[in-house]
N, C-alpha and C positions, 0 to 999 in steps of 0.2 A: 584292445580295450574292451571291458565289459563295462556295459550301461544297468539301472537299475532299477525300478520304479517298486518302491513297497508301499501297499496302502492301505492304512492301518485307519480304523474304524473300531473308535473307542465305544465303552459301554455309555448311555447316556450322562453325559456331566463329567466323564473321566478326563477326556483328552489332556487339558492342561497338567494334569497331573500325571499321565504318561511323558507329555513334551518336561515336563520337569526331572523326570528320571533320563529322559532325549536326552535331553540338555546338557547333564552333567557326565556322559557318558560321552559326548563328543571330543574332549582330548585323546581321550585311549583310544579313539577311530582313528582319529585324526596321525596319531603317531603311528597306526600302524603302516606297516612296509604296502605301497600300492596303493594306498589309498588317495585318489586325484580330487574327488568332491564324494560330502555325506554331510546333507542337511535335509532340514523338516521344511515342508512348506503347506500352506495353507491356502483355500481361495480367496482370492485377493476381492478386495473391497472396490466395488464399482463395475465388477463383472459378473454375467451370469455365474451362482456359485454350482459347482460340478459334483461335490464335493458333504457338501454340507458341514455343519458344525462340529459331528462327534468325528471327523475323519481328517486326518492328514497324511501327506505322500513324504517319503525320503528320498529322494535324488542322490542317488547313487552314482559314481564312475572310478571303475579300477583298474589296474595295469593289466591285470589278468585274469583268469579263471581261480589261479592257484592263488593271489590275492583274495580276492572275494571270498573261495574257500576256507583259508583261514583265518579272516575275518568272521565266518560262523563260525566257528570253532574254537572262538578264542572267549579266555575266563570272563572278559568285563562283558562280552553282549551274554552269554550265560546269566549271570548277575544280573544284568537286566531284564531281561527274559523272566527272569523269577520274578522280579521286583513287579515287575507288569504283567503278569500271565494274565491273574484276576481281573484285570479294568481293561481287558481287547477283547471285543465282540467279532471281529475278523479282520484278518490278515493275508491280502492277495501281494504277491514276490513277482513282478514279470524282470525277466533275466533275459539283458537284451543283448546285441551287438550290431556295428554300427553297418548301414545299408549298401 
């Protein structure tokens, strides 16, 4: 199994409007072959925020390396990628596997 952690750090004001392009790109994740979990998360209210407001993480887990791999590779995250290049100030990928 491959773990995920992307942590994307919008330009100021953008986030929501990346998680909006997120959002609707989640079925075509979701269907693809390997894919165990792929969501957005946020700092949570009530805890120190780690995080801050223009940044949110995607929790990633896949069957495999070759999963993952053609999850980059494939037309809809392209498409988004486009759609969002403009509104990401940075983008750190830690590509885990378990202990």
């Amino acid at each position: 199994m491959i773990h995920v952690l992307a942590i994307i750090t919008a330009k100021p004001g953008m986030r929501e409007r990346i998680l909006e392009h997120f959002r609707a790109n989640l079925p075509a994740v979701h269907a693809e072959q390997g894919c165990i979990e792929y969501v957005p998360v946020v700092d949570a209210d009530g805890f120190p925020a780690l995080n801050g407001p223009d940044t949110f993480v995607v929790v990633e887990k896949w069957e495999s390396a070759d999963a993952l791999k053609a999850h980059a590779a494939s037309p809809h995250m392209a498409a988004y990628a486009a759609k969002t290049r403009d509104m990401i100030a940075s983008r750190k990928i830690h590509v885990l596997s378990p202990a």
